[in-house]
N, C-alpha and C positions, 0 to 999 in steps of 0.2 A: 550518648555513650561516652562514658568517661573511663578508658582502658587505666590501668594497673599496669606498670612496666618496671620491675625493678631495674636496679643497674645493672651493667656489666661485673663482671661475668658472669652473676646469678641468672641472669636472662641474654642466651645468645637466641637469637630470631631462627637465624640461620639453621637451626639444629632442625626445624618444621620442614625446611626445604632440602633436607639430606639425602633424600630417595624420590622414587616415582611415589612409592607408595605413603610416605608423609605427607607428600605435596597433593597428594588425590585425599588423603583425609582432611588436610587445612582449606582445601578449596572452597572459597565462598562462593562463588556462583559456578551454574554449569549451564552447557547450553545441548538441547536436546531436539529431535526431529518435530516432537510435537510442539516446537516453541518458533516453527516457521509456517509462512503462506506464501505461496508460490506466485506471481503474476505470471499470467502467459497473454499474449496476442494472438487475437483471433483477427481474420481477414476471407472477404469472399471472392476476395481481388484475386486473379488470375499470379501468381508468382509465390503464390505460398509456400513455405517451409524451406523457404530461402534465408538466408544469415541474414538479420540488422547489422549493417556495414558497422555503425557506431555501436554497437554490443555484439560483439566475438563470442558465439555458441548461444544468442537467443535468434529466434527463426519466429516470423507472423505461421499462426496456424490453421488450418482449414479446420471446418466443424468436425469432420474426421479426428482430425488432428488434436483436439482438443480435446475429444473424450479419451485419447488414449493417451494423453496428458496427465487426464485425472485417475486413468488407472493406473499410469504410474504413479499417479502420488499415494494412490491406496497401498500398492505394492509396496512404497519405502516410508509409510507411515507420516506422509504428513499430511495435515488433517484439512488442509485448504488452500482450495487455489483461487484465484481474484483474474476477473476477465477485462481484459482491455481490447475494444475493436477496434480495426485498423479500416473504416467506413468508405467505401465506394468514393469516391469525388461528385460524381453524378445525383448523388443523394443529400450531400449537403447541402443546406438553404440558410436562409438567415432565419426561420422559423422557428428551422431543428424539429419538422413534425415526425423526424425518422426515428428521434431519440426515447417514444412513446409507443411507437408502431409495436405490437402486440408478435409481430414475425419477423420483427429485425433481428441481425443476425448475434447479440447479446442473447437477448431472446429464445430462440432457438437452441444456441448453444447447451445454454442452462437447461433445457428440458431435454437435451440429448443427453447431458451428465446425469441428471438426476435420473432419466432411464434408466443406464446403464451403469454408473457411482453412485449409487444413493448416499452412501455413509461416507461420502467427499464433503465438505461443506465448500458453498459457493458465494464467495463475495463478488458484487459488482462495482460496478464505479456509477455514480450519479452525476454526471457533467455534461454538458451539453458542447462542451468541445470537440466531443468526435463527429457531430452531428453540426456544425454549425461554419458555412462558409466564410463567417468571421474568424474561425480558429478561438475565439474565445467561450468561458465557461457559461456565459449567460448571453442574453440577448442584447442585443445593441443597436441604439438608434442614437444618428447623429452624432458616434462617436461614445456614447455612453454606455456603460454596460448597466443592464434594470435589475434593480435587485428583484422586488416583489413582483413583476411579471414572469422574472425566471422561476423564483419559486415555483410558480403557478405549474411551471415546467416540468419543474424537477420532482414535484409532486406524480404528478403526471409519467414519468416515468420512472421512478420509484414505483408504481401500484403497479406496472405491466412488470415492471423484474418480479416485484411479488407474486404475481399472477403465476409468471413462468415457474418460480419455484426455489428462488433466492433464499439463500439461511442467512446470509450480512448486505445489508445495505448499505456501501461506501459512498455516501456525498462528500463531493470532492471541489466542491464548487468557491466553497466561502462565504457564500451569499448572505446574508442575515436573517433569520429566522424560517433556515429551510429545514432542522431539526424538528421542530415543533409543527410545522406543516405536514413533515411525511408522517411523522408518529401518529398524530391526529388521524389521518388518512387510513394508515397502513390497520391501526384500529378500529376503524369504523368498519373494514371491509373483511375484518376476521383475520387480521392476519398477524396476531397479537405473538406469535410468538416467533417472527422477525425479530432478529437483532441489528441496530445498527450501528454501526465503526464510524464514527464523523473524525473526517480528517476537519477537527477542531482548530487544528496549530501547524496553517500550513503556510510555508513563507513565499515571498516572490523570489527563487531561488534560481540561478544561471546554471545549476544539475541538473535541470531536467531536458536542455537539448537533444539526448539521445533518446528519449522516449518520445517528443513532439516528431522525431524521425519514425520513431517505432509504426507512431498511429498516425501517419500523413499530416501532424498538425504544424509543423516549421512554416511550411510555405503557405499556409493561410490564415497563420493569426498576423492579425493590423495592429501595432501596436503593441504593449505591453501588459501585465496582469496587475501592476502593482495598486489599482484603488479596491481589487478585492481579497489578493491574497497579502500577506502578514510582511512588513517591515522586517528586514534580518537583524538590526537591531535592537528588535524590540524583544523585551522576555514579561515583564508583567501583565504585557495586553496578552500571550496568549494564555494564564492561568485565567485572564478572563472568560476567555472564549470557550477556553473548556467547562469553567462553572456552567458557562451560560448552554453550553451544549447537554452536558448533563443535565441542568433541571428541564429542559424541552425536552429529553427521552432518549437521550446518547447512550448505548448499554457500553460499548469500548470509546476511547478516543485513540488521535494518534497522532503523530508528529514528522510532519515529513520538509526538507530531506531529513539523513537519521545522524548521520557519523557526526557533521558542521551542529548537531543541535542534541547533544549526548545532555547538555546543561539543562536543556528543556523536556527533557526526557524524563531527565530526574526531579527537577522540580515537579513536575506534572504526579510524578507517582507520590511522590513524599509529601505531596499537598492535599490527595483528594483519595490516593488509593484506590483507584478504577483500575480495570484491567487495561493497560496501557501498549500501546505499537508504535512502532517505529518503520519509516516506509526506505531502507538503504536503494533512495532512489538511480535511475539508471546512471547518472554522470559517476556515482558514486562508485559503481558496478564497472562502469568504462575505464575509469583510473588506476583501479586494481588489478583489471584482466590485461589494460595496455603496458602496464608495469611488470605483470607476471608474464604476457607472450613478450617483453624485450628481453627476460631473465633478471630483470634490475631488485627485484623481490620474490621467495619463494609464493606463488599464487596459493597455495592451501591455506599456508600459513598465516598471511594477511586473513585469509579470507574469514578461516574459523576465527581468528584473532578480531576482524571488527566486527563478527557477529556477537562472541562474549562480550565485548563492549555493551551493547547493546541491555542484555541481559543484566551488566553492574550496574549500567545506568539506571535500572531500574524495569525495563521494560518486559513486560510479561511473552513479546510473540515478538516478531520482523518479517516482514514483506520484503523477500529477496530474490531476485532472478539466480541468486547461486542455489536456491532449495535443493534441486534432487541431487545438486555435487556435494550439497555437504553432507546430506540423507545418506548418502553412499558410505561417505566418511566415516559419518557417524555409525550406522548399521554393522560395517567392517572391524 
């Protein structure tokens, strides 16, 4: 685009921005209820619907809890929630055979929304972190993490979420060629019209402390993530990763954390034009609410403010623990 801009004083700018209502007809993006996904935390653990200490106004939620979750998101119009479990201790192994169990409590979940919310749509998470005594995404032996045995994994429980009744299947793992594994899978077993969201471009990133709180994983991952998830300085490796997830059968990608990676957001869209997410993960979420309960920033106003972000950047949806406060907003 090459604008046209006479000089002063034939062209004052400022004249667009005179009123509410100028400034609502020049606006270039806008941001709407149906352009979020909700994550909630599910747990069977005894202390549910209690606060996550490190995230002010999100609570783990019982299977109770979680459906009436998703009836409020039907209620304030947003179109999907994304399930994270906060997994017994007792059930974790270095296996992770819980991550495939056909009645685990993902599992479960999902078929009590779909009971009861059907026109909710349901993303899950594909990782074998919540399930796995190492705290890491994949298996590990002798300190390694395997890529092609996890697959094997992750395959594996991608077909029981399918099973359960999942409309988005989020691999969350990294792993290399676990796209083309579940697609494969997930279509041989009829279950072609599963979509999957591959978090394609996701980084080893120090935001996400307050979610390894969320789902028990701080105190048992060994070690670090960084030989599977993305270098923070890297940007051309992940238009990689996205090509490559796309031709194995990615229908969305997505790019997490969201605010630190607005560059990779837009690259991503202005490159391939896929329907595009952005994951404003929990540290992201903590900074804003710990700034707005000190009063140091109005909390709304950040809040809608780095969700349009999001939306300039390019990105078609966001995964946000602020969903039903901004629904609210927006609704009003």
């Amino acid at each position: 685009m090459h604008p046209i801009v006479p000089p002063f004083p034939v062209t004052r700018l400022r004249r667009m921005r005179r009123s509410a209502a100028l400034r609502d007809l020049a606006q270039e993006h806008r941001l709407s209820v149906k352009d979020l996904i909700w994550p909630i935390f599910i747990t069977d653990v005894p202390g549910a619907d209690v606060e996550v200490p490190s995230m002010p106004g999100v609570v783990r939620r019982t299977l109770d809890g979680a459906v009436r979750a998703a009836e409020e998101a039907a209620e304030l119009g947003i179109p999907a929630i994304c399930l994270f479990p906060f997994t017994d201790p007792s059930l974790k192994t270095e296996t992770c055979d819980e991550a495939w169990n056909p009645d685990n409590l993902s599992n479960r979940v999902i078929r009590a929304i779909k009971a009861r919310v059907p026109e909710v749509a349901i993303m899950t998470d594909i990782a074998l972190d919540p399930y796995n005594s190492n705290g890491h995404d994949g298996l590990v032996r002798d300190g390694v993490i395997l890529n092609d045995e996890t697959v094997e994994c992750l395959v594996k429980m991608a077909m029981a979420q399918a099973d359960a009744g999942a409309d988005i299947l989020g691999p969350s793992d990294m792993m290399d060629g676990r796209i083309g594994a579940i697609r494969t899978a997930v279509e041989a077993a009829g279950h072609r019209d599963v979509t999957i969201m591959s978090y394609a471009a996701k980084y080893a990133s120090a935001f996400y402390g307050p979610f390894r709180d969320a789902v028990g994983a701080s105190g048992a991952l060994k070690g670090d993530k960084k030989t599977y998830q993305m270098n923070p300085g890297n940007t051309d490796e992940a238009l990689r990763l996205i090509a490559r997830d796309l031709s194995d059968g990615a229908d969305m990608v997505m790019v997490k954390p969201g605010m630190p990676y607005l560059d990779i957001c837009f690259r991503v869209k202005d490159s391939f034009g896929v329907p595009t997410y952005a994951y404003q993960v929990s540290g992201e979420y903590a900074m804003l609410m710990g700034a707005a309960n000190n009063g140091w920033v109005n909390g709304e106003a950040v809040m809608l403010e780095s969700l349009l972000a999001f939306r300039r950047a390019g990105c078609d949806g966001v995964l946000t623990y602020f969903a039903p406060r901004v629904a609210r907003l927006l609704k009003d």
